[in-house]
mmCIF file of the protein (N, C-alpha, C, O) and its ligand, coordinates in Angstrom:
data_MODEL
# 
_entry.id   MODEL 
# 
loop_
_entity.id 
_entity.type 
_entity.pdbx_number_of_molecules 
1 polymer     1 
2 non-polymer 1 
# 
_entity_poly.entity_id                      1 
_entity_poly.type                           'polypeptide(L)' 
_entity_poly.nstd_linkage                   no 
_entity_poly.nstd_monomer                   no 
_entity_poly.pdbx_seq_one_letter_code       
;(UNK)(UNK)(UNK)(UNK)(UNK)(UNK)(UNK)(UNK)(UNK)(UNK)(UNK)(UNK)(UNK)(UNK)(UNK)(UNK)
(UNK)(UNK)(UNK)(UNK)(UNK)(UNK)(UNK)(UNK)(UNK)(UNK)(UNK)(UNK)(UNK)(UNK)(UNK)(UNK)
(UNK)(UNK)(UNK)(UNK)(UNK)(UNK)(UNK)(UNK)(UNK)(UNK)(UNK)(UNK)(UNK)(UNK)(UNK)(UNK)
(UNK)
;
_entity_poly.pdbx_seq_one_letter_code_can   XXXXXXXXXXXXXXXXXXXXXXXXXXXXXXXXXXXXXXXXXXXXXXXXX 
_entity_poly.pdbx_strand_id                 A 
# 
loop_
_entity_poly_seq.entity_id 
_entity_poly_seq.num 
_entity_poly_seq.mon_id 
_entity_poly_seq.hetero 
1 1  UNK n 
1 2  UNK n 
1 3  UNK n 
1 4  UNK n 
1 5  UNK n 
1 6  UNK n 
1 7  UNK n 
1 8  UNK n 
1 9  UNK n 
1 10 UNK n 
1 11 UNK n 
1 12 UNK n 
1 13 UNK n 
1 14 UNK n 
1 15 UNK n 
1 16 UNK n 
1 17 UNK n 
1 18 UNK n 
1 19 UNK n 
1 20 UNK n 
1 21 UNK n 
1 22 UNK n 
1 23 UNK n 
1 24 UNK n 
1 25 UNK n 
1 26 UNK n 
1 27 UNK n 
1 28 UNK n 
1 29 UNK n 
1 30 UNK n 
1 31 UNK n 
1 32 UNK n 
1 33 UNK n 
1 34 UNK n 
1 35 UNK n 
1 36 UNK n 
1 37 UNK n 
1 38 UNK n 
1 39 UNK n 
1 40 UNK n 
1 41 UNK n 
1 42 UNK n 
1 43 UNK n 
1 44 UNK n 
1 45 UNK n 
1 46 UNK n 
1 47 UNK n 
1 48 UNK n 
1 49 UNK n 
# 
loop_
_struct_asym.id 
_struct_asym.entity_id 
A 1 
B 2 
# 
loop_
_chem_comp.id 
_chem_comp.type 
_chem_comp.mon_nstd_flag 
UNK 'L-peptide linking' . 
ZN  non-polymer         . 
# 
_pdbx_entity_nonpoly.entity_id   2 
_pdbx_entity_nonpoly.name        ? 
_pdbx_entity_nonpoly.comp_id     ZN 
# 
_pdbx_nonpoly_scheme.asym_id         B 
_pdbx_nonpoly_scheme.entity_id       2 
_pdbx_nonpoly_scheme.mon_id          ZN 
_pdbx_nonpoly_scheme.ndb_seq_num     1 
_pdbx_nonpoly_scheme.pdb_seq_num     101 
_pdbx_nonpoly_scheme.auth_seq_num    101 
_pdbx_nonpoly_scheme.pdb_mon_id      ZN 
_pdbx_nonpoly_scheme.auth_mon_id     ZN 
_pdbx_nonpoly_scheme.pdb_strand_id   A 
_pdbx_nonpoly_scheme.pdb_ins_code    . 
# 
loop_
_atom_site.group_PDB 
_atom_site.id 
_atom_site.type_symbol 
_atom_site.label_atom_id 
_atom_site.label_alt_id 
_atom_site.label_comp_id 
_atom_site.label_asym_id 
_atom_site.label_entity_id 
_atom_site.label_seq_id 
_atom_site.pdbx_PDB_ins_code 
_atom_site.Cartn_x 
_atom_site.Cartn_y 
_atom_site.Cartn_z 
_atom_site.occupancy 
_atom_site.B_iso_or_equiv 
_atom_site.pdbx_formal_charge 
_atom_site.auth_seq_id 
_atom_site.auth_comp_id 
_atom_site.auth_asym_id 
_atom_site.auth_atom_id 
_atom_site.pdbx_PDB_model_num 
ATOM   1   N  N  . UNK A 1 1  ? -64.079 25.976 254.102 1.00 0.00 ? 1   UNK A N  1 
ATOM   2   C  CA . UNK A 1 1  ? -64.294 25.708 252.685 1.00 0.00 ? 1   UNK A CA 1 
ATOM   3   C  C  . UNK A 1 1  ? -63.163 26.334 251.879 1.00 0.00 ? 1   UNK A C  1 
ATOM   4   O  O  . UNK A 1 1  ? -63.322 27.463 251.416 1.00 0.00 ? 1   UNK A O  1 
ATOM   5   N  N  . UNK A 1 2  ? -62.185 25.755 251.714 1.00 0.00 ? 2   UNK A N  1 
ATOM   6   C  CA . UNK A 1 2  ? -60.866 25.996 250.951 1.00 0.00 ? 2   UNK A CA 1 
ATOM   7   C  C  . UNK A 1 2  ? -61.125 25.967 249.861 1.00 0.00 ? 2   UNK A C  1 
ATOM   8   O  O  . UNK A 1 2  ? -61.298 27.023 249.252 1.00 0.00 ? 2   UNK A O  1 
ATOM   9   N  N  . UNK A 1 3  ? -61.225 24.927 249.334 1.00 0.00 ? 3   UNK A N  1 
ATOM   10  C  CA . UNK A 1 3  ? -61.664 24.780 247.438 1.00 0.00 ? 3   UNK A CA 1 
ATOM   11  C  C  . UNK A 1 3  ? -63.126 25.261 247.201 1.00 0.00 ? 3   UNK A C  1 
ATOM   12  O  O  . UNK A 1 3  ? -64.208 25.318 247.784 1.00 0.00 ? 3   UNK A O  1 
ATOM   13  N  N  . UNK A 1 4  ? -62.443 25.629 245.814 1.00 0.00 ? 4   UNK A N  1 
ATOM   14  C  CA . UNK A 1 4  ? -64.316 26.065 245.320 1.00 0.00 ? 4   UNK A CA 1 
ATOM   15  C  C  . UNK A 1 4  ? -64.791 24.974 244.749 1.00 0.00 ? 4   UNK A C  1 
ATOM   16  O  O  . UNK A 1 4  ? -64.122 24.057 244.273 1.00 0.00 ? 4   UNK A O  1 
ATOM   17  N  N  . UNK A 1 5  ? -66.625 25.119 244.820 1.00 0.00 ? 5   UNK A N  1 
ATOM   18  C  CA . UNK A 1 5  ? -66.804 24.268 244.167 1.00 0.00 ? 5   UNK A CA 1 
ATOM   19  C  C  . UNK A 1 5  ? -67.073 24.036 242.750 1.00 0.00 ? 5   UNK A C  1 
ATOM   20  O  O  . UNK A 1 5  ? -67.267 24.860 241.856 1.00 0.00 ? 5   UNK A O  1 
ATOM   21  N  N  . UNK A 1 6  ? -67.051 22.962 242.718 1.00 0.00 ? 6   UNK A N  1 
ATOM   22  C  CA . UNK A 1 6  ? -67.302 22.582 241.253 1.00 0.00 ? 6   UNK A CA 1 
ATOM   23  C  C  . UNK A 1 6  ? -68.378 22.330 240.670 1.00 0.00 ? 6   UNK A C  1 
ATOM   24  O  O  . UNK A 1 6  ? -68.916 21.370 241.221 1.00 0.00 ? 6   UNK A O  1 
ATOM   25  N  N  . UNK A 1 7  ? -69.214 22.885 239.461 1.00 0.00 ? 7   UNK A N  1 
ATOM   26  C  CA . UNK A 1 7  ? -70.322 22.830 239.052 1.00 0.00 ? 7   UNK A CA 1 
ATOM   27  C  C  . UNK A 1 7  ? -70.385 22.175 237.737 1.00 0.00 ? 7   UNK A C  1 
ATOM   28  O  O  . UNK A 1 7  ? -69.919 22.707 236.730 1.00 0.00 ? 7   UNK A O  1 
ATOM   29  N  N  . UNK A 1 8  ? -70.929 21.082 237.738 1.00 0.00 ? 8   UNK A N  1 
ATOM   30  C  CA . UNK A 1 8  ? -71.340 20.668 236.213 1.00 0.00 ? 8   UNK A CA 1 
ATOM   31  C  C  . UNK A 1 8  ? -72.031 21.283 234.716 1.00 0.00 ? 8   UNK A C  1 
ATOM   32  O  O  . UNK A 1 8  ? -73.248 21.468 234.699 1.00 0.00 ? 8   UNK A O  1 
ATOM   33  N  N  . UNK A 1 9  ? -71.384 21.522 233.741 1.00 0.00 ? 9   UNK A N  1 
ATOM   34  C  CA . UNK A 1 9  ? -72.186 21.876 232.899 1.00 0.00 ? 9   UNK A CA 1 
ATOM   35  C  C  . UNK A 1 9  ? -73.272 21.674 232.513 1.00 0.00 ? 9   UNK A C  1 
ATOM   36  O  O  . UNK A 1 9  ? -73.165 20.636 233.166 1.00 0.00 ? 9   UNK A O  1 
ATOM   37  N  N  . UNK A 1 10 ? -74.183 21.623 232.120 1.00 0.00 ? 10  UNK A N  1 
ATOM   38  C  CA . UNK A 1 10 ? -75.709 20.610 231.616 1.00 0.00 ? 10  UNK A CA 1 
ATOM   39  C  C  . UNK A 1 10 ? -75.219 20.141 230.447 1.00 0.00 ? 10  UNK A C  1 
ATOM   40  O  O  . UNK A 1 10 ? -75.528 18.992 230.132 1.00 0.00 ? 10  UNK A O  1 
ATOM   41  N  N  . UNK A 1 11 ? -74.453 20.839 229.663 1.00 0.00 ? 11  UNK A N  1 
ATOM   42  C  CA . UNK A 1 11 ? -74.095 20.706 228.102 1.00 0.00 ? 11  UNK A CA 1 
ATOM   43  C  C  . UNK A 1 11 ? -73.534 19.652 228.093 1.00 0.00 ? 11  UNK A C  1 
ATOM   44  O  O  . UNK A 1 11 ? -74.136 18.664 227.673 1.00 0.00 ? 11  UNK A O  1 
ATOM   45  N  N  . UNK A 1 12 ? -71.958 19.539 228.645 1.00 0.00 ? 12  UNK A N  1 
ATOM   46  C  CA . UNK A 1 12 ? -71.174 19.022 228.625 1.00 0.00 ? 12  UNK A CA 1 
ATOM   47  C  C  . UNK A 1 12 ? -70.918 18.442 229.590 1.00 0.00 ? 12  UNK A C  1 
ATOM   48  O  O  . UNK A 1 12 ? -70.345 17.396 229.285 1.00 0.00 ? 12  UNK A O  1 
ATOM   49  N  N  . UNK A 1 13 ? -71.076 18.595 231.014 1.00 0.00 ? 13  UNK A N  1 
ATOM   50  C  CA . UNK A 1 13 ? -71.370 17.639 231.715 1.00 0.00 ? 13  UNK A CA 1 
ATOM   51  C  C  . UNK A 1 13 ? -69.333 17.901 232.752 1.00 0.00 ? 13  UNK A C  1 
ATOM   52  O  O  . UNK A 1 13 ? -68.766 17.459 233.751 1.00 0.00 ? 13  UNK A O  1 
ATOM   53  N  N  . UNK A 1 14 ? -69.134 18.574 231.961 1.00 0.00 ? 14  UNK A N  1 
ATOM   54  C  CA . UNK A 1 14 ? -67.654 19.073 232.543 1.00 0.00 ? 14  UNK A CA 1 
ATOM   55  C  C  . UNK A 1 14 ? -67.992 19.846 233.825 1.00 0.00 ? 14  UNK A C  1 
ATOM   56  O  O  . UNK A 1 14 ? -69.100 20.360 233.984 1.00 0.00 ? 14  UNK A O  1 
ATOM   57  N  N  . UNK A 1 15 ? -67.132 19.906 234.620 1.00 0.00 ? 15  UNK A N  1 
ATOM   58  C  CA . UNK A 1 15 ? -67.013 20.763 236.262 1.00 0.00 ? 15  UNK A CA 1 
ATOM   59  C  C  . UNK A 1 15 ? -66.434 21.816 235.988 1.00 0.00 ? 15  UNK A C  1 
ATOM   60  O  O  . UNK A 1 15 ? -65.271 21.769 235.587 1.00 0.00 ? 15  UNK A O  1 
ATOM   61  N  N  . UNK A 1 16 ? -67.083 22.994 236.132 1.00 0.00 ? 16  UNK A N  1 
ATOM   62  C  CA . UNK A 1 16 ? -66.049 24.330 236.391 1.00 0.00 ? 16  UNK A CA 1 
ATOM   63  C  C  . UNK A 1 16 ? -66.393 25.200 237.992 1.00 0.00 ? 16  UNK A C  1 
ATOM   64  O  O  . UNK A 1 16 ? -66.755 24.612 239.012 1.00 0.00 ? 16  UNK A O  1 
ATOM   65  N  N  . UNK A 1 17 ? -66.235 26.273 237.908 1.00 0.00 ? 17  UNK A N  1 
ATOM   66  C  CA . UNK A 1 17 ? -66.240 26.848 239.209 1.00 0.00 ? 17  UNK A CA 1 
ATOM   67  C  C  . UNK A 1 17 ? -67.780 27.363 238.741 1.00 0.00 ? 17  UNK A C  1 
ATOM   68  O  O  . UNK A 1 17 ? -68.196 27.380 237.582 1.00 0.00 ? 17  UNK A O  1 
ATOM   69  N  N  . UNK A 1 18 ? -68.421 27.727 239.804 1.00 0.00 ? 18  UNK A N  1 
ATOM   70  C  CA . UNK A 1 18 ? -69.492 28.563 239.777 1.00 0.00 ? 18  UNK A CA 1 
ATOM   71  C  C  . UNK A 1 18 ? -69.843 29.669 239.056 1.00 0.00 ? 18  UNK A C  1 
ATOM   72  O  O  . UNK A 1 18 ? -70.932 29.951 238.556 1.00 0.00 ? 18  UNK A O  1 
ATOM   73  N  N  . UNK A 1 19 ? -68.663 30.351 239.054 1.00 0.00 ? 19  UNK A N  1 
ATOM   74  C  CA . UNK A 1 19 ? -68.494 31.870 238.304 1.00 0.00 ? 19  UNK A CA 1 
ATOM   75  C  C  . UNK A 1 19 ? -68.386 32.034 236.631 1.00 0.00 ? 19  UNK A C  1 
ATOM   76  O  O  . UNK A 1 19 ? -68.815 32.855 235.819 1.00 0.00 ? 19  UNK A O  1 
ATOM   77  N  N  . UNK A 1 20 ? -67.444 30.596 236.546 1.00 0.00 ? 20  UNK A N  1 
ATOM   78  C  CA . UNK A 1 20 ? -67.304 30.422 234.983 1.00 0.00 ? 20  UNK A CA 1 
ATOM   79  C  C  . UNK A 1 20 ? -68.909 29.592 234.610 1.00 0.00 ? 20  UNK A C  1 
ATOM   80  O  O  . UNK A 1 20 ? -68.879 28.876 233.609 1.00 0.00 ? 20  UNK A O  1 
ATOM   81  N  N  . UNK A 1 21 ? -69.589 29.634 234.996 1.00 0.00 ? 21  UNK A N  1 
ATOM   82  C  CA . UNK A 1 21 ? -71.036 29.252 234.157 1.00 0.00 ? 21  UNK A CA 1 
ATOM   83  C  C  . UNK A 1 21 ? -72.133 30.208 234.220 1.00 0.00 ? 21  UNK A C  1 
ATOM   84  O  O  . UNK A 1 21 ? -72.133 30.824 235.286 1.00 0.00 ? 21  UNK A O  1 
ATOM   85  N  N  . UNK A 1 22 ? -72.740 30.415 233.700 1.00 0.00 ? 22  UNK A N  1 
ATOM   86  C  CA . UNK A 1 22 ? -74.130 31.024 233.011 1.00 0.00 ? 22  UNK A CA 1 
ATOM   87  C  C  . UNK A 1 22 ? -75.035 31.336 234.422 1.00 0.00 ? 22  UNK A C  1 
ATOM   88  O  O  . UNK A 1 22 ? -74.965 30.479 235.303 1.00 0.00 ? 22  UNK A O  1 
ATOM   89  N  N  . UNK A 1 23 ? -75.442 31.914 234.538 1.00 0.00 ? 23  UNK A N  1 
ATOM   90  C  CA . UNK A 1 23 ? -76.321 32.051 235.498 1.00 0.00 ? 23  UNK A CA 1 
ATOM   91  C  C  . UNK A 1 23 ? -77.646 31.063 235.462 1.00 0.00 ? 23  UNK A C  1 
ATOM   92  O  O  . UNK A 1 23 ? -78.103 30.205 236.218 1.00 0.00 ? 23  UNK A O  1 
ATOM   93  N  N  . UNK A 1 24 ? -77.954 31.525 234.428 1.00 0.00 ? 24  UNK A N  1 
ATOM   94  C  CA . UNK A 1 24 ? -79.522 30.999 234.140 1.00 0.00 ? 24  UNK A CA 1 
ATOM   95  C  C  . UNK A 1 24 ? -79.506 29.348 233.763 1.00 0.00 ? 24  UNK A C  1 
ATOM   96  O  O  . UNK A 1 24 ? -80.352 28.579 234.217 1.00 0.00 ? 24  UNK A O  1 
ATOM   97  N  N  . UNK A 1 25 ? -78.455 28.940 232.897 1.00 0.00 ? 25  UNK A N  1 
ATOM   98  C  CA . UNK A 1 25 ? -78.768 27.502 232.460 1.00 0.00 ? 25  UNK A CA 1 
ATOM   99  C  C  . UNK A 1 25 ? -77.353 26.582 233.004 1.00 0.00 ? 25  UNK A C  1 
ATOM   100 O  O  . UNK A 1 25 ? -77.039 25.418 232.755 1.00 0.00 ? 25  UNK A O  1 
ATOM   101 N  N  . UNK A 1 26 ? -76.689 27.597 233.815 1.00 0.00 ? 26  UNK A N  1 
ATOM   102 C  CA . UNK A 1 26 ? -74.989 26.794 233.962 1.00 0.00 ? 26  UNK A CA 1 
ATOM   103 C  C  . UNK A 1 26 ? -74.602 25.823 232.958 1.00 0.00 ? 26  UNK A C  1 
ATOM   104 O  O  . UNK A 1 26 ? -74.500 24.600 232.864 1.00 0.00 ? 26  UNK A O  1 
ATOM   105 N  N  . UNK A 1 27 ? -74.409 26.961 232.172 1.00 0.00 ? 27  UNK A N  1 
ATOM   106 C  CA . UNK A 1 27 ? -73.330 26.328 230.950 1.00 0.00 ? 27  UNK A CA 1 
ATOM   107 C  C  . UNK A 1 27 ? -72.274 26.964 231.240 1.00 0.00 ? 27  UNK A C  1 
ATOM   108 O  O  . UNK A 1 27 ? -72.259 28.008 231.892 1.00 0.00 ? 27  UNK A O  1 
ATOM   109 N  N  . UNK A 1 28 ? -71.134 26.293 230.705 1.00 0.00 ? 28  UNK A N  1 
ATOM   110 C  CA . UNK A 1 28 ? -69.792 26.808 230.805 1.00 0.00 ? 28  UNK A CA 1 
ATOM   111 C  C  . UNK A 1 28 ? -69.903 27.672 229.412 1.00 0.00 ? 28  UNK A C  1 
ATOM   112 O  O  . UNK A 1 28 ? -70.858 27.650 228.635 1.00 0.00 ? 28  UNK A O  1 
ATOM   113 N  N  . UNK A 1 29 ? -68.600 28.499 229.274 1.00 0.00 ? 29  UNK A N  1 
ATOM   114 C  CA . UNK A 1 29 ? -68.088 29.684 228.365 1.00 0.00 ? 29  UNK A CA 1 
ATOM   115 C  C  . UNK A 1 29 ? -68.355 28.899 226.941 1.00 0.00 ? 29  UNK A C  1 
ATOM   116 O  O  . UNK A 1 29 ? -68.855 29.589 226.053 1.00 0.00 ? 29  UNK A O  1 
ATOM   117 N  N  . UNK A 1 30 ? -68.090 27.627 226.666 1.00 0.00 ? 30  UNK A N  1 
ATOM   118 C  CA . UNK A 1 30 ? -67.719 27.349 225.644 1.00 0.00 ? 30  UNK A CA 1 
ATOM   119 C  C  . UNK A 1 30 ? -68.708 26.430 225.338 1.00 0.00 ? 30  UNK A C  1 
ATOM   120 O  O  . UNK A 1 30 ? -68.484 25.898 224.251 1.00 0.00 ? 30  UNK A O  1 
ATOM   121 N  N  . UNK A 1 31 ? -69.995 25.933 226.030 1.00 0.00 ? 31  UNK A N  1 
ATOM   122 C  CA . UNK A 1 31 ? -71.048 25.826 225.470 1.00 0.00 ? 31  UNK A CA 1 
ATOM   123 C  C  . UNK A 1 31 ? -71.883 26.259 225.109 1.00 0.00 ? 31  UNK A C  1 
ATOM   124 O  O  . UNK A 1 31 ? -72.847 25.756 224.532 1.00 0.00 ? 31  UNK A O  1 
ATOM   125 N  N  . UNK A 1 32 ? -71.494 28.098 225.604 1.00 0.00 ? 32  UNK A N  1 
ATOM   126 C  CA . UNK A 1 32 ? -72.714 28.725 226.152 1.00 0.00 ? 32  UNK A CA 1 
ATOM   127 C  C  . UNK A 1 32 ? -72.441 29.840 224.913 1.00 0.00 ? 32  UNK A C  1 
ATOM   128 O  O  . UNK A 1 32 ? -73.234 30.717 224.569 1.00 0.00 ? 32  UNK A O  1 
ATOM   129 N  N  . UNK A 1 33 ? -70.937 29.540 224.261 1.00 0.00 ? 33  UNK A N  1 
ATOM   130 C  CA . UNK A 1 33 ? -70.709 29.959 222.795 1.00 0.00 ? 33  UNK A CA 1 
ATOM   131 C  C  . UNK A 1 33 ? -71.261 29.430 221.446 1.00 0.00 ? 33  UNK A C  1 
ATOM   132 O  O  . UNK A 1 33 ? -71.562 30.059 220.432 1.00 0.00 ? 33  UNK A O  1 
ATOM   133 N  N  . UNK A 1 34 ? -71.308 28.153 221.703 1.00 0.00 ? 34  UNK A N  1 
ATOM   134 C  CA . UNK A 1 34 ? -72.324 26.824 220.554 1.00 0.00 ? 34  UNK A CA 1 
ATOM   135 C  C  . UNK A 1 34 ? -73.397 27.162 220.281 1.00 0.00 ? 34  UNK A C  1 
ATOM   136 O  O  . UNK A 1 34 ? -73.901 26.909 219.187 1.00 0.00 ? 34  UNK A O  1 
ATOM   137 N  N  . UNK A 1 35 ? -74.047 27.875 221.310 1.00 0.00 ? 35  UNK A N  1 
ATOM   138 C  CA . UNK A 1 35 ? -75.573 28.501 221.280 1.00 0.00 ? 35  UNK A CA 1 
ATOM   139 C  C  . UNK A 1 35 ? -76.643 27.659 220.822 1.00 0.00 ? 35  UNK A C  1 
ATOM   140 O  O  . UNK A 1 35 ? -77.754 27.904 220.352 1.00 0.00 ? 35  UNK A O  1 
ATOM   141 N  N  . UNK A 1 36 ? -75.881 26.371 221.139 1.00 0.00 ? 36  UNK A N  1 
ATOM   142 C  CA . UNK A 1 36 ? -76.535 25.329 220.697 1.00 0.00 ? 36  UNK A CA 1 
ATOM   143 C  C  . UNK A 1 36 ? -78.084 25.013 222.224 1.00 0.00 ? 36  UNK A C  1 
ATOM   144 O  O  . UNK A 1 36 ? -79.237 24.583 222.253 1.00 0.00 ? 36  UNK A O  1 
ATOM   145 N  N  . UNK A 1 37 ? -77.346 25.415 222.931 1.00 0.00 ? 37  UNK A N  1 
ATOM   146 C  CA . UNK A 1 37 ? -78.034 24.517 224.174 1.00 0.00 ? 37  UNK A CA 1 
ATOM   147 C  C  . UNK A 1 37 ? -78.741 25.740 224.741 1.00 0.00 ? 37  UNK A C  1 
ATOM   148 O  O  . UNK A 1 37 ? -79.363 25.342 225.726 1.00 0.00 ? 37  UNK A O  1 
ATOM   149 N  N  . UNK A 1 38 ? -78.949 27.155 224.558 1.00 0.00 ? 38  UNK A N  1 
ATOM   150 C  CA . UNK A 1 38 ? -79.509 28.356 224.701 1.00 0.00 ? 38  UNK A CA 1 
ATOM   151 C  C  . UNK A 1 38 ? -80.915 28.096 224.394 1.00 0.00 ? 38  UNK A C  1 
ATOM   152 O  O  . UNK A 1 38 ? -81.358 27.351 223.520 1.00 0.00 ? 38  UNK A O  1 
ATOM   153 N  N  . UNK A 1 39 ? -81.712 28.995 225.445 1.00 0.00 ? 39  UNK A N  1 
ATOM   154 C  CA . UNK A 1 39 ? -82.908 29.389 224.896 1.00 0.00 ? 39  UNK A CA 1 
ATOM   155 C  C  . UNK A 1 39 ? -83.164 30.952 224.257 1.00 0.00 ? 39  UNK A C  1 
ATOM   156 O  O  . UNK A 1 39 ? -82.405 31.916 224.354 1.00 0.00 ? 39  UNK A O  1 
ATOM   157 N  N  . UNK A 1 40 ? -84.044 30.904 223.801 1.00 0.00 ? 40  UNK A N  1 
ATOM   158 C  CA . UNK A 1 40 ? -84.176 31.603 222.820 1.00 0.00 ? 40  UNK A CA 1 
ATOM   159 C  C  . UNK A 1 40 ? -84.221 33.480 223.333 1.00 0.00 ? 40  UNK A C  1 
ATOM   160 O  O  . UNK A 1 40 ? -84.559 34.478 222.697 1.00 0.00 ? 40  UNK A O  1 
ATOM   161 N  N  . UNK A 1 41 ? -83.882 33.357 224.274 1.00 0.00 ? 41  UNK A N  1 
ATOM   162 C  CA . UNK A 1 41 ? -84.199 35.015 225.013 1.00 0.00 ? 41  UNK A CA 1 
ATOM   163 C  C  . UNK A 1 41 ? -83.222 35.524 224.384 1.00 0.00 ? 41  UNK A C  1 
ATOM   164 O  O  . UNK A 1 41 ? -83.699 36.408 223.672 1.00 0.00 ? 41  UNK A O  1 
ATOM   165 N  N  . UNK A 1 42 ? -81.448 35.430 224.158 1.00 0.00 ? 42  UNK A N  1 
ATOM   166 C  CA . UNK A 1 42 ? -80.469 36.175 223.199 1.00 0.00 ? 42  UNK A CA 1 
ATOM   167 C  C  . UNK A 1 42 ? -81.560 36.169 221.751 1.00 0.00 ? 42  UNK A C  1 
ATOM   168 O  O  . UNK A 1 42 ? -82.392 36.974 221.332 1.00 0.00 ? 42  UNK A O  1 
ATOM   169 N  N  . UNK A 1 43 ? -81.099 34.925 221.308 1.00 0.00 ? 43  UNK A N  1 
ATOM   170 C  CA . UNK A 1 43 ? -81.600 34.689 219.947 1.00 0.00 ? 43  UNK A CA 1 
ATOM   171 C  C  . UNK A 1 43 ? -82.901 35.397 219.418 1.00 0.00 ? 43  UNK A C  1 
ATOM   172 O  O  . UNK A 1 43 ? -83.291 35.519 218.256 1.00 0.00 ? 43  UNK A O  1 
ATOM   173 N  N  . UNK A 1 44 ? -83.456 35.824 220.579 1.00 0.00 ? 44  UNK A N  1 
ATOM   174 C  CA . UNK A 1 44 ? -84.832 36.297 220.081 1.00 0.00 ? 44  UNK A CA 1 
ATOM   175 C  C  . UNK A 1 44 ? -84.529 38.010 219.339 1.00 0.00 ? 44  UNK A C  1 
ATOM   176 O  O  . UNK A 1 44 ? -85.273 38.711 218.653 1.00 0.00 ? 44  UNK A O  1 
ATOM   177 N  N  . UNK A 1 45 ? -83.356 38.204 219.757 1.00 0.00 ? 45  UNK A N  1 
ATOM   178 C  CA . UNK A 1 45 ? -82.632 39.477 219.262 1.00 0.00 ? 45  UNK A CA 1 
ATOM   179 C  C  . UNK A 1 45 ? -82.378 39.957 217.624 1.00 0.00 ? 45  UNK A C  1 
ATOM   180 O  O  . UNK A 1 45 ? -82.581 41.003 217.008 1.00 0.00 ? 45  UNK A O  1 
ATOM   181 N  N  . UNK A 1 46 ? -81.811 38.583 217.262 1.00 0.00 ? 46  UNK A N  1 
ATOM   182 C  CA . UNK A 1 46 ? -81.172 38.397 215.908 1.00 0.00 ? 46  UNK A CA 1 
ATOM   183 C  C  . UNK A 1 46 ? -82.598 38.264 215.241 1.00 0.00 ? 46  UNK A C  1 
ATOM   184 O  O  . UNK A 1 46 ? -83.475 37.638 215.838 1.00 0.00 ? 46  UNK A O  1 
ATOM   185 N  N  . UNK A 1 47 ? -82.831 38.815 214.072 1.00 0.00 ? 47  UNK A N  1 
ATOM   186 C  CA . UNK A 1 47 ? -83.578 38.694 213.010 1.00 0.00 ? 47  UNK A CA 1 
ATOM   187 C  C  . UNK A 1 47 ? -83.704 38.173 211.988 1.00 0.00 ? 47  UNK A C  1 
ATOM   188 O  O  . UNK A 1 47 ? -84.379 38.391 210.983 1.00 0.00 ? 47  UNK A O  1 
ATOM   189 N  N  . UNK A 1 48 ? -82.553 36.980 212.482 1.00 0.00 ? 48  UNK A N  1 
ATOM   190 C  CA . UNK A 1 48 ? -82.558 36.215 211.386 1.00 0.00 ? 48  UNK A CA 1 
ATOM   191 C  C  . UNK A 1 48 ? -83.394 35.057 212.066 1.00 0.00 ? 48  UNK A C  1 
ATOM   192 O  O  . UNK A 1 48 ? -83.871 34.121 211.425 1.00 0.00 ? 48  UNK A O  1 
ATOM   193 N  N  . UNK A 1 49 ? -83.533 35.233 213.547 1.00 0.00 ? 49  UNK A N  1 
ATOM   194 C  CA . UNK A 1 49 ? -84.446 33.984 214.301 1.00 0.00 ? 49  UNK A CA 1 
ATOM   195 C  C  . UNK A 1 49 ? -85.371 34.042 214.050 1.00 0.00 ? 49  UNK A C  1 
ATOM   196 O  O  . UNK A 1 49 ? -86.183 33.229 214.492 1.00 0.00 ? 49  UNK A O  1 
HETATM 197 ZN ZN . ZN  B 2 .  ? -70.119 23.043 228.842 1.00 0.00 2 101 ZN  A ZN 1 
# 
């Protein structure tokens, strides 16, 4: 197994490596910045939620 593999975002639907996505929902870095596609376990932090 030479190449790594490639994992789809859910968000975006883009391939990155394993490492560059989320554990919990495999989002990549830059969906997982949108905080659009997050559940609410960060957010439940902020008090403005
Ligand atoms: Zn993404």
């Amino acid at each position: 197994m030479a190449a790594s593999a490639l994992y789809a975002c859910t968000k975006c639907t883009q391939r990155y490596p394993f490492e560059e996505l989320s554990q919990g929902q495999q989002l990549c870095k830059e969906s997982e910045a949108t905080g659009l596609g997050t559940e609410c376990s960060d957010l439940e932090l902020l008090p403005s939620h």
